[in-house]
N, CA, C and O atoms as a Maestro MAE file, in Angstrom:
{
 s_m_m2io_version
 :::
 2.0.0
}

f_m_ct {
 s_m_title
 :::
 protein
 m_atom[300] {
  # First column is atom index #
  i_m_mmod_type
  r_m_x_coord
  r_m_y_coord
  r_m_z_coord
  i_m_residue_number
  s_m_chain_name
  s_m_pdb_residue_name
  s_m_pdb_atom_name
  i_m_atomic_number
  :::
  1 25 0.825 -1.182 0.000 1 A "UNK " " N  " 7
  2 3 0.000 0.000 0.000 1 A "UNK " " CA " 6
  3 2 0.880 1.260 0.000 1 A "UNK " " C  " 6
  4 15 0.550 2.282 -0.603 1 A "UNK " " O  " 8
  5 25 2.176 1.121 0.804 2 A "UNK " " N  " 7
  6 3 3.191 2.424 0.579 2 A "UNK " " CA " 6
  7 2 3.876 2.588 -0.845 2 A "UNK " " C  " 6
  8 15 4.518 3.610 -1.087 2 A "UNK " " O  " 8
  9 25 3.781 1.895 -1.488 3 A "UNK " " N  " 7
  10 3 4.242 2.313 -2.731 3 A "UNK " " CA " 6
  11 2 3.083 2.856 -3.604 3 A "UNK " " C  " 6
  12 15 3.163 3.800 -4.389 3 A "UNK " " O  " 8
  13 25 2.263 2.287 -3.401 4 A "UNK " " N  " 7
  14 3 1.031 2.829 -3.941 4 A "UNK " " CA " 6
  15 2 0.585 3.948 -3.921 4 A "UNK " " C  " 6
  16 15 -0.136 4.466 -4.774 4 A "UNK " " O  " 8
  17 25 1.195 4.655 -2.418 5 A "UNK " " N  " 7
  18 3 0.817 6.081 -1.933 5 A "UNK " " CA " 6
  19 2 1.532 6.564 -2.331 5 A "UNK " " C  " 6
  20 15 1.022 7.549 -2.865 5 A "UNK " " O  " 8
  21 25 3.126 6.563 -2.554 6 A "UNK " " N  " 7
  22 3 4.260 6.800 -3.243 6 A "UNK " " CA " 6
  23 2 4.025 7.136 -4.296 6 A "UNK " " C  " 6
  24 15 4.126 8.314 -4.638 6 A "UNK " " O  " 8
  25 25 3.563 5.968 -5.262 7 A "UNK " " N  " 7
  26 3 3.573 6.801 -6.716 7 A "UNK " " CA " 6
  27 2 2.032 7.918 -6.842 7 A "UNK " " C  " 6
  28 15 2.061 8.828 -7.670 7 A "UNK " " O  " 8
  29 25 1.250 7.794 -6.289 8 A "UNK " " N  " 7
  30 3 0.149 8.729 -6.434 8 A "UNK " " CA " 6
  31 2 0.739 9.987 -5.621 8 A "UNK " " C  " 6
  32 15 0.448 11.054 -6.162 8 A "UNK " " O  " 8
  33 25 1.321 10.076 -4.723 9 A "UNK " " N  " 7
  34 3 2.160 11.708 -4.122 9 A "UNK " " CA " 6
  35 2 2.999 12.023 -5.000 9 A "UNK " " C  " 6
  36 15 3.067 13.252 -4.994 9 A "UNK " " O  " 8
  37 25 3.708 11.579 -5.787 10 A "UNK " " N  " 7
  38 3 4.978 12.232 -6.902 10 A "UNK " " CA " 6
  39 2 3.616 13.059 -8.069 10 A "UNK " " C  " 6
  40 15 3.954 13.884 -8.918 10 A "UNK " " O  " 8
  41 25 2.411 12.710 -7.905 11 A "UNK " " N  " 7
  42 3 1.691 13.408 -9.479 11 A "UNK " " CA " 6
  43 2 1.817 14.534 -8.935 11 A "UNK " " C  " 6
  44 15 1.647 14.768 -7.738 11 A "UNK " " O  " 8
  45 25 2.239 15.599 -10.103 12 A "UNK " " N  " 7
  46 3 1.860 16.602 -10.264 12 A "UNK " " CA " 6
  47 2 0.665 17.331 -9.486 12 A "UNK " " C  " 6
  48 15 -0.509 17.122 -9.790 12 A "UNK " " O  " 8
  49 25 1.118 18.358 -8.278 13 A "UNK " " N  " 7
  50 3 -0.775 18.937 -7.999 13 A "UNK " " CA " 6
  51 2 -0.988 18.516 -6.897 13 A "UNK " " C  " 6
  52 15 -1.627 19.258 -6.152 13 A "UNK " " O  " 8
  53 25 -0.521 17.120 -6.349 14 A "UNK " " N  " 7
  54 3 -0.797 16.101 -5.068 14 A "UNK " " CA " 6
  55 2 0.577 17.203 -4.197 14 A "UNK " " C  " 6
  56 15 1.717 17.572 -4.482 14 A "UNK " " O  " 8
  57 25 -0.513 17.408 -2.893 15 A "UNK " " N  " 7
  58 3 0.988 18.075 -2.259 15 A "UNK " " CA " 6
  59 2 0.986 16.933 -1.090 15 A "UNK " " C  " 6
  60 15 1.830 17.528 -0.420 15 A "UNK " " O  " 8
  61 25 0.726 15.827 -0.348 16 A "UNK " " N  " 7
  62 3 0.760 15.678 0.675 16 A "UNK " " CA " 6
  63 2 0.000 13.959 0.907 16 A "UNK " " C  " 6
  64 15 1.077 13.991 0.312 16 A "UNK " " O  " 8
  65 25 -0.378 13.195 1.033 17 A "UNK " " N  " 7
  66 3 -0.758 12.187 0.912 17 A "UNK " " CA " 6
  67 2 -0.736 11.557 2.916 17 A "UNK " " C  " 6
  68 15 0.308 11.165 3.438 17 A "UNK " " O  " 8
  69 25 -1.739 11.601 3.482 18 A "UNK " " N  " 7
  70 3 -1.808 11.220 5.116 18 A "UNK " " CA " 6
  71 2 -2.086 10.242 5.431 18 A "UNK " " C  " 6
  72 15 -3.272 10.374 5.735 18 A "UNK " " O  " 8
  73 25 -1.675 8.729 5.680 19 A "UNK " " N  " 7
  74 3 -2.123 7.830 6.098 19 A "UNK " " CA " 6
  75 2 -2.939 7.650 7.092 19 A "UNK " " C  " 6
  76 15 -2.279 7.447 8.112 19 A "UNK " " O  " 8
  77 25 -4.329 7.620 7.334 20 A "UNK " " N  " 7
  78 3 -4.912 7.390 8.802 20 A "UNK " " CA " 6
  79 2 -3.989 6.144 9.743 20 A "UNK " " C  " 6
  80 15 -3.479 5.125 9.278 20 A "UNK " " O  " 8
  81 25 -3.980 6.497 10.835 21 A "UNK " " N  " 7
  82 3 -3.381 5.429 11.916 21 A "UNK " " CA " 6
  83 2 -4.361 4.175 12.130 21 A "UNK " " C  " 6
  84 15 -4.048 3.348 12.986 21 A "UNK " " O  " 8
  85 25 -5.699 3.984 11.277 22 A "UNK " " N  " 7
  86 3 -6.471 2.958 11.039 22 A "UNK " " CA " 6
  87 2 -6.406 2.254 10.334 22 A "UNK " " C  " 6
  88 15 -6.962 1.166 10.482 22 A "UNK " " O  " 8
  89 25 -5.370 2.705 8.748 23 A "UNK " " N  " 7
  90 3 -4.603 2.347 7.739 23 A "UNK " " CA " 6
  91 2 -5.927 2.008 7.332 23 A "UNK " " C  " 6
  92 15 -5.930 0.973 6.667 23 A "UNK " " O  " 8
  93 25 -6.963 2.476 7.485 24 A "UNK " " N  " 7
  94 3 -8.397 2.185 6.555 24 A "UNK " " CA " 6
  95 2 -8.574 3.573 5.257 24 A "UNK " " C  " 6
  96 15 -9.254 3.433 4.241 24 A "UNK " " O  " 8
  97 25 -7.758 4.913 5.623 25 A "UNK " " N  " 7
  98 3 -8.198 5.635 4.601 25 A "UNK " " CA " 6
  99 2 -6.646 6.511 4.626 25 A "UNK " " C  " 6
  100 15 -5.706 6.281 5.387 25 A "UNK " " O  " 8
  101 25 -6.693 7.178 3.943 26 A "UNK " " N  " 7
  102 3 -5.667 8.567 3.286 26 A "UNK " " CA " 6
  103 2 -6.789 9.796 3.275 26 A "UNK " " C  " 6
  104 15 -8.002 9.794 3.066 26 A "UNK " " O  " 8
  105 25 -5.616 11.087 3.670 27 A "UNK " " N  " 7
  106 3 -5.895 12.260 3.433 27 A "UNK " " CA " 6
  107 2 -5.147 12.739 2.730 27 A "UNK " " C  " 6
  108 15 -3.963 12.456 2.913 27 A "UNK " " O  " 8
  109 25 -5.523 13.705 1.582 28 A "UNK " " N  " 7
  110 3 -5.003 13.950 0.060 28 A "UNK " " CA " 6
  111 2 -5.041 15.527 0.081 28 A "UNK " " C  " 6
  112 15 -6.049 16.146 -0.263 28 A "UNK " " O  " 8
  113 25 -4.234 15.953 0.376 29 A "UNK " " N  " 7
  114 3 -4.353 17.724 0.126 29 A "UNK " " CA " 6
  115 2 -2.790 17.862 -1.540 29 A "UNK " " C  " 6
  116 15 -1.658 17.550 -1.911 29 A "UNK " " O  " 8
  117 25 -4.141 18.621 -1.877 30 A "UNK " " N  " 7
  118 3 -3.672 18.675 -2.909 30 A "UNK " " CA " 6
  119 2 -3.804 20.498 -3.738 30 A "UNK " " C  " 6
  120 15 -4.145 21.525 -3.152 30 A "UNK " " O  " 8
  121 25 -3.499 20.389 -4.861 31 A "UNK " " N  " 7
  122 3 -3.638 22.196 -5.394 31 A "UNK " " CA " 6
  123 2 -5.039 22.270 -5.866 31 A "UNK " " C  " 6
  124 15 -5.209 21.810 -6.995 31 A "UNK " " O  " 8
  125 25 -5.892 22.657 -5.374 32 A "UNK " " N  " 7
  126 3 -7.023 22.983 -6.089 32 A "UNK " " CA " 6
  127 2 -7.389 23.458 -7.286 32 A "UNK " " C  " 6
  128 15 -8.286 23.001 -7.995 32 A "UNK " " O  " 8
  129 25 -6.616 24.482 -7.542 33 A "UNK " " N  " 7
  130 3 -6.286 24.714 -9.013 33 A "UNK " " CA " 6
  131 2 -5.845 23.906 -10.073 33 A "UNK " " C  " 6
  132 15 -5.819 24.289 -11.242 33 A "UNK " " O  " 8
  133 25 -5.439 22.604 -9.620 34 A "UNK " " N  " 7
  134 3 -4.402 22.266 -11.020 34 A "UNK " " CA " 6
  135 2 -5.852 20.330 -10.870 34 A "UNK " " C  " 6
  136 15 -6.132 19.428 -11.660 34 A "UNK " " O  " 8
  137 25 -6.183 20.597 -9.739 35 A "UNK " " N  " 7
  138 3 -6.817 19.272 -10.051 35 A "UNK " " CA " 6
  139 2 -8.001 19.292 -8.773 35 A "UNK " " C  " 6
  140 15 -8.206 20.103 -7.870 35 A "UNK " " O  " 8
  141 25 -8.737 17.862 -9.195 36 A "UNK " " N  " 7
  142 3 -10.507 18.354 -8.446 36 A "UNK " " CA " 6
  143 2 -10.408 16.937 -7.547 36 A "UNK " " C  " 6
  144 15 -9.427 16.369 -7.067 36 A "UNK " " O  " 8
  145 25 -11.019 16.796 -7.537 37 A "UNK " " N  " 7
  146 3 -11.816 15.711 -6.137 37 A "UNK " " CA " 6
  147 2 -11.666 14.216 -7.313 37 A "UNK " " C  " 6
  148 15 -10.804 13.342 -7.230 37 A "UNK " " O  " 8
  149 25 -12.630 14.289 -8.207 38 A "UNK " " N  " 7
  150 3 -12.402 13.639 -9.458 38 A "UNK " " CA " 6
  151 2 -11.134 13.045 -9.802 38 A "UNK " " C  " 6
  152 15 -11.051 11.821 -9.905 38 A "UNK " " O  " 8
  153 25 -10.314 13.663 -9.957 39 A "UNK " " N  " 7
  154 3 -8.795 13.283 -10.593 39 A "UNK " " CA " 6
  155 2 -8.396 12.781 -9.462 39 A "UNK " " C  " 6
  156 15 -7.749 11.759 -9.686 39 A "UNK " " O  " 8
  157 25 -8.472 13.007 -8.400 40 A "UNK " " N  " 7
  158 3 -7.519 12.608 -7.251 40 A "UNK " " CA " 6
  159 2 -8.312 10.960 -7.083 40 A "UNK " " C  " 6
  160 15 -7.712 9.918 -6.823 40 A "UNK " " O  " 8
  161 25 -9.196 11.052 -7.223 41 A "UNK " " N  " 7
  162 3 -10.190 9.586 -6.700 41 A "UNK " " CA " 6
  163 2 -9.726 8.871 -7.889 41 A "UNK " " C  " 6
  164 15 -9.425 7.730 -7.538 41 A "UNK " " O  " 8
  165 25 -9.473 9.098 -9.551 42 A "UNK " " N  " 7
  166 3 -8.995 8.684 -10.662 42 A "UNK " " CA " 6
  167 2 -7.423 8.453 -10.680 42 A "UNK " " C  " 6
  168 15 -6.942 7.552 -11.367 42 A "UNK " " O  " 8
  169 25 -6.524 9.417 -9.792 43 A "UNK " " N  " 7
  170 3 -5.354 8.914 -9.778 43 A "UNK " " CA " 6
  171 2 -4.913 7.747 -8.332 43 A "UNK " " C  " 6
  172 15 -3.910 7.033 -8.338 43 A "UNK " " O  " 8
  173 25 -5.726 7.795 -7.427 44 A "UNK " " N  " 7
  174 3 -5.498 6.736 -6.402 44 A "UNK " " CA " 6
  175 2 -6.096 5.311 -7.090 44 A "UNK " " C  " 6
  176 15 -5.608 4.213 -6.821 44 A "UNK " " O  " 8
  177 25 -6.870 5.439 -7.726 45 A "UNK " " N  " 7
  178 3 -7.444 4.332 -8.341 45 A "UNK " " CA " 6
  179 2 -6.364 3.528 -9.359 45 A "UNK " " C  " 6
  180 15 -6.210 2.338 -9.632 45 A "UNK " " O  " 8
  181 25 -5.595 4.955 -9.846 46 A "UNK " " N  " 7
  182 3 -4.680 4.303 -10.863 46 A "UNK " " CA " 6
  183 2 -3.667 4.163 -10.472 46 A "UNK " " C  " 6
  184 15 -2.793 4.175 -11.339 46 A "UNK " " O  " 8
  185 25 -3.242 3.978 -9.144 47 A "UNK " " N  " 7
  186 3 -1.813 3.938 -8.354 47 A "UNK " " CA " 6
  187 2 -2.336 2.238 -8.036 47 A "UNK " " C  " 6
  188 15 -1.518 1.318 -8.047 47 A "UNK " " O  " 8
  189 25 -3.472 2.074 -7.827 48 A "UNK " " N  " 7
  190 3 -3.906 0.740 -6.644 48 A "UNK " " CA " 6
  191 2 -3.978 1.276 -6.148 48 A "UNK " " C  " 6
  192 15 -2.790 1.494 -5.913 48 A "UNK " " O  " 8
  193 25 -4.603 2.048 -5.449 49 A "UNK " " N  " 7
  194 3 -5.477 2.177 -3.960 49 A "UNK " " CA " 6
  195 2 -7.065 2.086 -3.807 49 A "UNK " " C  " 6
  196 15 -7.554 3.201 -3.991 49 A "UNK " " O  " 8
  197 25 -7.689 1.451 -3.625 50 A "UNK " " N  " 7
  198 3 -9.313 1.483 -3.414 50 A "UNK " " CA " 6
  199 2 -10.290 2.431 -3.163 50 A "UNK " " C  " 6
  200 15 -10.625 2.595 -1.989 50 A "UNK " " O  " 8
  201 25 -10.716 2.968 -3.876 51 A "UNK " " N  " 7
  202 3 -11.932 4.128 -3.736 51 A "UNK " " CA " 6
  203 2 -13.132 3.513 -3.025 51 A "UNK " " C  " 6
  204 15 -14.199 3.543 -3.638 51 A "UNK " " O  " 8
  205 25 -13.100 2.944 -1.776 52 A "UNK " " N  " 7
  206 3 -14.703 2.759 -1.860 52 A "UNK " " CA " 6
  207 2 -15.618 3.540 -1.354 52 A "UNK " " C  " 6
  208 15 -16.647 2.906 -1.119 52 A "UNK " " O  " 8
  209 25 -15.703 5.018 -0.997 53 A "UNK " " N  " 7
  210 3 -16.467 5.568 -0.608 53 A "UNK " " CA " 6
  211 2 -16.058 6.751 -1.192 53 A "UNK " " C  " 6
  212 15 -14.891 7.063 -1.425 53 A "UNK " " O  " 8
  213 25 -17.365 7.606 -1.496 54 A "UNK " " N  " 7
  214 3 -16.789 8.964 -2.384 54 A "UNK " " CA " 6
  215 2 -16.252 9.991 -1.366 54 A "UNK " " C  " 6
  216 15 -16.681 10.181 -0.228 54 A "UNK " " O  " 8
  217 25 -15.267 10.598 -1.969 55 A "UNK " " N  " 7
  218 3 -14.681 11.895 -1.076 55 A "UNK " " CA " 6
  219 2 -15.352 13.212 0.132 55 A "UNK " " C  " 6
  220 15 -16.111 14.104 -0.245 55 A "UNK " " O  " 8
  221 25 -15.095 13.131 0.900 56 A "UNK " " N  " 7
  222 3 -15.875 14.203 1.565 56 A "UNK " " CA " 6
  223 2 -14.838 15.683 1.496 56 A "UNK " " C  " 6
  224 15 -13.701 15.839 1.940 56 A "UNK " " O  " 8
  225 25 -15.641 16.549 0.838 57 A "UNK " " N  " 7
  226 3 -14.702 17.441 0.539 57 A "UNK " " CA " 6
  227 2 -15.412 18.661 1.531 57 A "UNK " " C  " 6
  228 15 -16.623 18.741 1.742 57 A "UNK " " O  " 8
  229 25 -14.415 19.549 2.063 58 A "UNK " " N  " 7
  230 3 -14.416 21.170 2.453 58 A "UNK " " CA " 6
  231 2 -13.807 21.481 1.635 58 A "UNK " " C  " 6
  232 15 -12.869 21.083 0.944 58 A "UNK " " O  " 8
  233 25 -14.844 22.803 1.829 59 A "UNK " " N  " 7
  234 3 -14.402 23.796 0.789 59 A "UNK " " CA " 6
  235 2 -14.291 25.229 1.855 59 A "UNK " " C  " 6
  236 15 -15.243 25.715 2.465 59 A "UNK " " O  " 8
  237 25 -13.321 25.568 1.871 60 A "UNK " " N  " 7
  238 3 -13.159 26.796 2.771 60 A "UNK " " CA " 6
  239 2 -12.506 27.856 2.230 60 A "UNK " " C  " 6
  240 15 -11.278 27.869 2.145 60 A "UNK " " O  " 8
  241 25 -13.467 29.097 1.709 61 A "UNK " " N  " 7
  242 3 -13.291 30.218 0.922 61 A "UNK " " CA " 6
  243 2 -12.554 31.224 1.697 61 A "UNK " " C  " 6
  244 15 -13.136 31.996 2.458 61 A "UNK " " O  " 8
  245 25 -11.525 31.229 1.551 62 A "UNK " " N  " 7
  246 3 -10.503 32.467 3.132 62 A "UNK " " CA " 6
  247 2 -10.381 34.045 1.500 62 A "UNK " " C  " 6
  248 15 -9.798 34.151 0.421 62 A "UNK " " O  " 8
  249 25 -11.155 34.733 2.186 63 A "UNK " " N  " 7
  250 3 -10.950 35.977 1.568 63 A "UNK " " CA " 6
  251 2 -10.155 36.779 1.770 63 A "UNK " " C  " 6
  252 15 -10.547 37.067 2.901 63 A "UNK " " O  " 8
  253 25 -9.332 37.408 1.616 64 A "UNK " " N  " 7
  254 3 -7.705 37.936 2.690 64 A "UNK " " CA " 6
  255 2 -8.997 39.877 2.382 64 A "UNK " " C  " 6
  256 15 -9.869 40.325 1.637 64 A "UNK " " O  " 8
  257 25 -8.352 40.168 3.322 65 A "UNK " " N  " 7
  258 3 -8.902 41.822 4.331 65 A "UNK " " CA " 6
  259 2 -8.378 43.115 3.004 65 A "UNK " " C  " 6
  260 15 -7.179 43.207 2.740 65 A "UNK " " O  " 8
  261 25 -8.929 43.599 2.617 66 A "UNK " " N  " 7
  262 3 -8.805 44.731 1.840 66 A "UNK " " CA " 6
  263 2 -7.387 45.576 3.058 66 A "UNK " " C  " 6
  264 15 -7.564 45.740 4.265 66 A "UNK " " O  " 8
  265 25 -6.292 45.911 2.409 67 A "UNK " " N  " 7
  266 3 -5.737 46.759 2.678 67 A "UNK " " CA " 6
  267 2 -5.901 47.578 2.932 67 A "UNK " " C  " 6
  268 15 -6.622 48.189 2.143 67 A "UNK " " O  " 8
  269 25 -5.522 48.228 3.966 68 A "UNK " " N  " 7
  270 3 -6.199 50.159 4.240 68 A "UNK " " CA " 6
  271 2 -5.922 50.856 3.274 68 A "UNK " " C  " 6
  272 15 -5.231 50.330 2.402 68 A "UNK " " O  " 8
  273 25 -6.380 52.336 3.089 69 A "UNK " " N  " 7
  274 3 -6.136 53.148 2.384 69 A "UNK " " CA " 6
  275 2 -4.903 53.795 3.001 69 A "UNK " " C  " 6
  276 15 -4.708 54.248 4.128 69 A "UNK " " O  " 8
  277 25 -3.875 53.672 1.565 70 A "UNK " " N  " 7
  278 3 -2.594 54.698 2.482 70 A "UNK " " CA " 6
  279 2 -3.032 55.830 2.654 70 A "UNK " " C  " 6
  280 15 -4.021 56.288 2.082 70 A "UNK " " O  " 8
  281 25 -2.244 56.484 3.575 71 A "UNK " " N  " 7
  282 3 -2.579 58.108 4.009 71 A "UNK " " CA " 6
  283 2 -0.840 58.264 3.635 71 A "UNK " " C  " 6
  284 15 0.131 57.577 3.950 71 A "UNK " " O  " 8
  285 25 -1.004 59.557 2.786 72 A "UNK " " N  " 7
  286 3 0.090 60.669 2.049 72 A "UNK " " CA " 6
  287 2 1.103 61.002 2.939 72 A "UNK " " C  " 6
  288 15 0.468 61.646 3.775 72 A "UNK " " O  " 8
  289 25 2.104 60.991 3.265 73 A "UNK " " N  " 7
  290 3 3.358 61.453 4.173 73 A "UNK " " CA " 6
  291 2 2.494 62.865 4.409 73 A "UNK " " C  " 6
  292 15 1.884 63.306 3.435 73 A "UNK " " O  " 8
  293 25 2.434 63.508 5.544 74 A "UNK " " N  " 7
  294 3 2.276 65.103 6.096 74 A "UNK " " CA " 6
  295 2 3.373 65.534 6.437 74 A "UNK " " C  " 6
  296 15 3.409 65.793 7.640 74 A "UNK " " O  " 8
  297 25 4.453 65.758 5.803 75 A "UNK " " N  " 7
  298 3 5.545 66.072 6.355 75 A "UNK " " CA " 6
  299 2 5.676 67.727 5.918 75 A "UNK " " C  " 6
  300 15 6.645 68.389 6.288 75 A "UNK " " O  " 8
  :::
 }
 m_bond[299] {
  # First column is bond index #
  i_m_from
  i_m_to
  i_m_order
  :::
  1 1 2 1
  2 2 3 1
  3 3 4 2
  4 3 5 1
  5 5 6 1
  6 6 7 1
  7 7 8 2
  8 7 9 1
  9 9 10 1
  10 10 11 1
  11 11 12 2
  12 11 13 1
  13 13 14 1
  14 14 15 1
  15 15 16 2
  16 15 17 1
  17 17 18 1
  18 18 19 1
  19 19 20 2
  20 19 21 1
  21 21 22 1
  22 22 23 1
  23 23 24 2
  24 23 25 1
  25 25 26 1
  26 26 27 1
  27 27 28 2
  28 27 29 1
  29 29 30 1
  30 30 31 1
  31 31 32 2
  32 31 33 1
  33 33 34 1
  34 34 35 1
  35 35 36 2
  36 35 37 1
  37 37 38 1
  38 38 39 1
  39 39 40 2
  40 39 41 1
  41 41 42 1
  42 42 43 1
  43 43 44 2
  44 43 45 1
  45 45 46 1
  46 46 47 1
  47 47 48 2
  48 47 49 1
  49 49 50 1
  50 50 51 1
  51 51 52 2
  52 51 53 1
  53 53 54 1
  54 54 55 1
  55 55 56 2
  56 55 57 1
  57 57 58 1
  58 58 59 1
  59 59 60 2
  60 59 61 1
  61 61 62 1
  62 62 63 1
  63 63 64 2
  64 63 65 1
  65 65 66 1
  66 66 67 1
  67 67 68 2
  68 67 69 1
  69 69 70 1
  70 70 71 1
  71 71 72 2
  72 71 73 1
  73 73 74 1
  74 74 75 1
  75 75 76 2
  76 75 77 1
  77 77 78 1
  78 78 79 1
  79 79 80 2
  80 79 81 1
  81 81 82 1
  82 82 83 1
  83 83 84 2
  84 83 85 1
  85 85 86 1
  86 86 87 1
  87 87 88 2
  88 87 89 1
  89 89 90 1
  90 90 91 1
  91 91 92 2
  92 91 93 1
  93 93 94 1
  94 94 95 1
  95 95 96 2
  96 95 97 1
  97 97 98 1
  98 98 99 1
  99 99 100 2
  100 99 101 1
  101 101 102 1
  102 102 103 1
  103 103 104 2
  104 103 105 1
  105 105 106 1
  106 106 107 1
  107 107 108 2
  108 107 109 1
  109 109 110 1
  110 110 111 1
  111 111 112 2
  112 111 113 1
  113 113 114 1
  114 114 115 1
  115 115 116 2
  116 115 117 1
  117 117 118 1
  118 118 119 1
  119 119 120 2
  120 119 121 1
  121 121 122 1
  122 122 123 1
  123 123 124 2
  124 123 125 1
  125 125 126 1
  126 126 127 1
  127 127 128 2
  128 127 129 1
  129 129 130 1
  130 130 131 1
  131 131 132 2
  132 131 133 1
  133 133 134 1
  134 134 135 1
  135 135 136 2
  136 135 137 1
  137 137 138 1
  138 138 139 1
  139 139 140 2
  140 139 141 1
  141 141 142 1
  142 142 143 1
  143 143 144 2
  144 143 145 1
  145 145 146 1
  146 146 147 1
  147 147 148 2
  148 147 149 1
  149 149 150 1
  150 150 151 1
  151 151 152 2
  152 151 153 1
  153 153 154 1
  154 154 155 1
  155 155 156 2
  156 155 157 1
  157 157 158 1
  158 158 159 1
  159 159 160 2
  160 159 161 1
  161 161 162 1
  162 162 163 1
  163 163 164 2
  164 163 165 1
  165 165 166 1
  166 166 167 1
  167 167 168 2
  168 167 169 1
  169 169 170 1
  170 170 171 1
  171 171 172 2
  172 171 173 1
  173 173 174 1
  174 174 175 1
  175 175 176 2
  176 175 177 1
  177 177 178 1
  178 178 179 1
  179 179 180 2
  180 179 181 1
  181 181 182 1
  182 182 183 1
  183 183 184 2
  184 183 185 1
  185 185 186 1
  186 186 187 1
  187 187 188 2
  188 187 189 1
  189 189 190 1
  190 190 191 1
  191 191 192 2
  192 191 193 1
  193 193 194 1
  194 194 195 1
  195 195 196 2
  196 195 197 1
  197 197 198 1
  198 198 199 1
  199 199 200 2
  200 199 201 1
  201 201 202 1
  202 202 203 1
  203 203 204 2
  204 203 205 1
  205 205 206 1
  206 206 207 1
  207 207 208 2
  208 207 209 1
  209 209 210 1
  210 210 211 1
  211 211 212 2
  212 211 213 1
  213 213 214 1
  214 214 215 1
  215 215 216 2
  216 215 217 1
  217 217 218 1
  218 218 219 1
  219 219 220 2
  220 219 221 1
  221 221 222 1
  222 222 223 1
  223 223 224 2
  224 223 225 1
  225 225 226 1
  226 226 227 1
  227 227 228 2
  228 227 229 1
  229 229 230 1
  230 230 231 1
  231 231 232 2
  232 231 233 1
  233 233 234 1
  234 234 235 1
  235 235 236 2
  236 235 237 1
  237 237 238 1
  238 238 239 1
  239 239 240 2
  240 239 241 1
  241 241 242 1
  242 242 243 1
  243 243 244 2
  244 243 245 1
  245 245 246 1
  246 246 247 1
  247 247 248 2
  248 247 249 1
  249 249 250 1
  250 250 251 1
  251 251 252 2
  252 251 253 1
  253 253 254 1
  254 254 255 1
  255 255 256 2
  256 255 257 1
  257 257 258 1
  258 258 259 1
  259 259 260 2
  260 259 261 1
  261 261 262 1
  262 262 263 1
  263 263 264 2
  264 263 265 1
  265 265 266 1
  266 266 267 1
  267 267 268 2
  268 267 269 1
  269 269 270 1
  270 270 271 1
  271 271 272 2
  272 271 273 1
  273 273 274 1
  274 274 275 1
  275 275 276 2
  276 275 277 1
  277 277 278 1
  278 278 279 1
  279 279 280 2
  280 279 281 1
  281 281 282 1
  282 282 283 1
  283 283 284 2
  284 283 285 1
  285 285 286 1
  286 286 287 1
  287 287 288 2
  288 287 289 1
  289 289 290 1
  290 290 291 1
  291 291 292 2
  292 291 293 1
  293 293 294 1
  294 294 295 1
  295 295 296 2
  296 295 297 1
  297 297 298 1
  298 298 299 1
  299 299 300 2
  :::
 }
}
């Protein structure tokens, strides 16, 4: 099963691959941008690893704070 996780963490996009200590599942953080929920369930599948339950995904939208308005040197 560690090689399996091995070659599915070297793809492209995959940043991180977590073994549960139940060795029943993996946690997959990966680039959101470059790949979806889909591909990741399509590339563990194509490493050997078993999909049997579909992904539970968060989605957590972090908006970063508008910058203040500079204020002009008063010098």
């Amino acid at each position: 099963m560690l090689e399996s996780i091995n070659r599915a963490q070297a793809i492209y996009g995959i940043e991180r691959i977590t073994l549960a200590a139940s060795l029943d599942a993996v946690t997959v953080e990966f680039d959101a941008s470059r790949l979806r929920v889909a591909d990741i369930e399509a590339t563990l599948r194509r490493c050997g690893l078993p999909v049997s339950q579909p992904a539970r995904e968060t989605v957590v939208a972090v908006t970063p704070e508008p910058a203040p308005p500079s204020v002009p040197n008063q010098a």
